[in-house]
N, C-alpha and C positions, 0 to 999 in steps of 0.2 A: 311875398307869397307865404301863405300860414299853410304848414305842411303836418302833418299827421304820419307818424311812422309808428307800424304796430311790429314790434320785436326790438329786444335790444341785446341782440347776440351781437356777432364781428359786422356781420352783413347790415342790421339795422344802425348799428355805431356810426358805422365808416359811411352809409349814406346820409345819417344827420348831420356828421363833423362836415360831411363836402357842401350837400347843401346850406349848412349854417355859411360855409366861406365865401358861400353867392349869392348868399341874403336874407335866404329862408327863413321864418320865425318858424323852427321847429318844435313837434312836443313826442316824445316816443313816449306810447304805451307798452310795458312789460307786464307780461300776467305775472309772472314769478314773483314772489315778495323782495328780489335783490337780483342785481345784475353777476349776473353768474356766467360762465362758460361752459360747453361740453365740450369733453374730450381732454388729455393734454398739451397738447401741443400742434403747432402747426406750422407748415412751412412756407414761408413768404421766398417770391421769386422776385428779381429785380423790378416787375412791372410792376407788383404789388408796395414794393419801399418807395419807386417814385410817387405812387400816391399818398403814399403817410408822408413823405416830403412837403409835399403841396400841403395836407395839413397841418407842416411845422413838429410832427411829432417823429419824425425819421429817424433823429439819432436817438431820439428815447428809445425808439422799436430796437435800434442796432444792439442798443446798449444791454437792452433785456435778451437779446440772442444770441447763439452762436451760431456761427458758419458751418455746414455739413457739403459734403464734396461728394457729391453721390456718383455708384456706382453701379452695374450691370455685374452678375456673375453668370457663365455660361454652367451645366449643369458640373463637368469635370473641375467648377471654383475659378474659373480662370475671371478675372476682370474684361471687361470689356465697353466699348461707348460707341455710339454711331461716326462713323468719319465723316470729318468735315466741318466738325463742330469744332470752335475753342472749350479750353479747360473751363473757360470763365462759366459758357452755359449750363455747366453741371453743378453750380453752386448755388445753392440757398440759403435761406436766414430761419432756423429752428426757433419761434418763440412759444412760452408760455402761453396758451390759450387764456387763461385767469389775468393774468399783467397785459396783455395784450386788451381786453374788455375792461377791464378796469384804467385803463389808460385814456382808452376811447370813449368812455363812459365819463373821464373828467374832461376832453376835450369839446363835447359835446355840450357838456355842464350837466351837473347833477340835477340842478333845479326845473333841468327841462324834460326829467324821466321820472313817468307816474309808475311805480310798482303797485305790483298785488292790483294790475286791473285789466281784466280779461273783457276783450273786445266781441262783442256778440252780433254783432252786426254795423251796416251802414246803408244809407239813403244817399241817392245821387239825386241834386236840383239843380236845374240850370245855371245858379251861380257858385255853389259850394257843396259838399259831400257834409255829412253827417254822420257822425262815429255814435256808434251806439256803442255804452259798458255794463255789464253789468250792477256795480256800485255808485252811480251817481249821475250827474247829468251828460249829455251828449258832448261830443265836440264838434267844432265848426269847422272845414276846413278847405282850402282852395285846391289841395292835393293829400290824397290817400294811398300810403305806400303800403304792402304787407308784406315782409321780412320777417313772420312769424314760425318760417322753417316748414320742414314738408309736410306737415299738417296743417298746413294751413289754412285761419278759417276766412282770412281776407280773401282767398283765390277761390275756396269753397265757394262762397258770398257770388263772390264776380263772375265765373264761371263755372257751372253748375254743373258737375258729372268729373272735374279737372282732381276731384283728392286722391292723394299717396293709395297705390297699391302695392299690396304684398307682395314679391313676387316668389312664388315658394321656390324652394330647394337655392336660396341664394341666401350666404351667410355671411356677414362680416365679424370680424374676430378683431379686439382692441387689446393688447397688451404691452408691457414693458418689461423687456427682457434682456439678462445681460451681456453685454457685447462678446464676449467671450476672447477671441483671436484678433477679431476684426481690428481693421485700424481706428485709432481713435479719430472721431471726426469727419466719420463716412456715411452712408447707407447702403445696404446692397438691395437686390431683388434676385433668386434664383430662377432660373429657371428647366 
């Protein structure tokens, strides 16, 4: 099956590398000129490593991360977890967002990811879908994915009224900052 996947973030990677391992003659379009990552970092949970498992790339994932033991703090600092749980379910795997797409991006194959080609549309025919680019001719293809993030124009296309809304007076804040006290190897969340 000739597939068509528009993004090549984590989400668009990690759906080419699965379907490439069931057969799919895949091709990701990236508008960006280069497979890049946003954000630094991100935290994989066991169900996430059993899938790069199944891709063969698990222990590279392992390799490029470290273990984080996360925690609860009530607002008096004290540590806290839900009972009933093992210690194990409070662990995840921190990796590099950058090595993590770039990893995925070779398991994939490079030769099968077009950069610098922004996807403007597509045509649904009863035996294939049609990728429209702006830069150059169409593509053919038996499945049309959009992994192009929350802007996105493959869902735009599909479903008409479905794009990212604002929603005001809600802010997300990204930074990195130093541990200070905290244990090395942890997370907390106050509350």
């Amino acid at each position: 099956m000739r597939t068509v996947i528009v993004g090549a973030g984590l989400v668009g990677l990690t759906t080419a590398a699965s379907l490439r391992l069931i057969g799919h003659d895949v091709t990701v379009l990236e508008h960006a000129p280069e497979v890049r990552a946003v954000g630094a970092g991100i935290g994989l949970w066991p169900n996430a490593l059993r899938e790069f498992d199944k891709l063969g790339i698990g222990d590279a994932v392992r390799r490029m991360g470290d273990t984080v033991d996360a925690w609860f703090f009530d607002a008096a600092g004290k540590p806290e977890r839900a009972d009933g749980y093992d210690p194990s379910r409070y662990r995840f795997l921190m990796v590099p967002r950058p090595g993590l797409n770039t990893l995925l991006a070779e398991t994939v194959g490079l030769e099968r990811i077009r950069l610098g080609t922004h996807v403007t549309g597509f045509t649904e025919h009863d035996t294939h879908v049609e990728v429209h680019v702006s830069d150059g001719p169409s593509s053919r293809a038996d499945l049309l994915i959009g992994a192009d993030g929350v802007y996105s124009d493959v869902r735009a296309a599909l479903v008409p009224g479905s794009s990212a809304v604002e929603h005001e007076g809600n802010r997300v804040w990204r930074a990195m900052v130093p541990s200070g006290d905290e244990r090395p190897g942890t997370t907390s969340w106050r509350r």
